[in-house]
N, C-alpha and C positions, 0 to 999 in steps of 0.2 A: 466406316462411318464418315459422313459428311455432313458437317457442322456451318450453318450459314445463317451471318445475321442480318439482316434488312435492315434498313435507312430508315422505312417508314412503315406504318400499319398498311397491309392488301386493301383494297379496295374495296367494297362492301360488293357481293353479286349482284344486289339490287341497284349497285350505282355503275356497275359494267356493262351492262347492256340497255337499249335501246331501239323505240321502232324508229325505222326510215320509213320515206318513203320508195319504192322499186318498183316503177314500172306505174302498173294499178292496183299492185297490191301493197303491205306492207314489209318488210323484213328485219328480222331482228339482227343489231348490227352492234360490236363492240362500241365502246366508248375512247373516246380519247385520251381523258384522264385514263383508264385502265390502260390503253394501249400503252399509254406513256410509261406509267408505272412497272407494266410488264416488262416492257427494255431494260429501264433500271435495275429491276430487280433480276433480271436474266445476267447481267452485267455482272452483278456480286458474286449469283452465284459460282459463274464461271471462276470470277477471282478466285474465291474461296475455296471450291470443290479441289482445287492443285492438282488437275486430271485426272480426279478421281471419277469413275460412273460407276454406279451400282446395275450391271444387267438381270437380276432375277428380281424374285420378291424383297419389296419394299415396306419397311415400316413408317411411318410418317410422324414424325413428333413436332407441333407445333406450339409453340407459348408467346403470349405477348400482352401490352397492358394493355386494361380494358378502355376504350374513350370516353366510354359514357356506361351509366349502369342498364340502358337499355338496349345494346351493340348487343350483336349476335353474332356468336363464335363462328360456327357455321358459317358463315355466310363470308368468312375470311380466308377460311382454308381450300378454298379450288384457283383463288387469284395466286397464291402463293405455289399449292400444285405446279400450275401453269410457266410459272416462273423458274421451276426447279425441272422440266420439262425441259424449255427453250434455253436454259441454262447450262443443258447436258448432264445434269446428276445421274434424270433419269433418262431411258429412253423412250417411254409413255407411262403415265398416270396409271393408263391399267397394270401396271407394275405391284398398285399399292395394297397392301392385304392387309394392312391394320393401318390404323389412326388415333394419334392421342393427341387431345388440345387442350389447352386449358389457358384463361386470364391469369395472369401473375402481377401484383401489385410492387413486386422487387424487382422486376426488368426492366430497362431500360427501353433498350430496342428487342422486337419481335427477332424470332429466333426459330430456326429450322434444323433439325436434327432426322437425317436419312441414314437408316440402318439396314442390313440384311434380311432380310424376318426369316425366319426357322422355318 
């Protein structure tokens, strides 16, 4: 198991990406704020993981408080993936065979919990 808390709530998907422009056409391009955010939080989780990597399947348990009553859970758990990826937990997202997320009004900070799955 590898237990990892974050600083701060992921990035919402909708505020991670963005069009440029490339060339003549468009391309969709990470954000800066995420980019940043992703470092940070790759940063942790290296601290935290204590050489640990999980190489098969992956459970994914995510919790954290809600910001507003209209936030979408969803939409927090691939910045965090991502994070738990470049952090070395995992060694890809396609790793993860189940996912649990939920808002919790008694946590403080967002919180990651990476298990074996059966």
């Amino acid at each position: 198991m590898i237990l990892v808390t974050l600083h701060d709530l992921p990035p919402s998907v909708n505020a991670s990406l963005a069009l440029r422009p490339y060339g003549p056409r468009m391309a969709i391009c990470k954000t800066r704020d995420y980019t940043k955010w992703i470092e940070a939080a790759a940063m942790l989780v290296r601290a935290q993981r204590k050489g640990k990597e999980i190489t098969g399947p992956v459970e994914f348990r995510f919790t954290a408080r809600r910001p507003r009553s209209t936030a979408d859970l969803d939409n927090r758990l691939k910045p965090a993936i991502d994070a738990c990826q470049k952090g070395g937990a995992i060694q890809n997202d396609n790793q993860i065979v189940r996912i649990v997320a939920e808002w919790s009004e008694t946590i403080d900070a967002p919180t990651v919990i990476l298990t074996e799955a059966a």
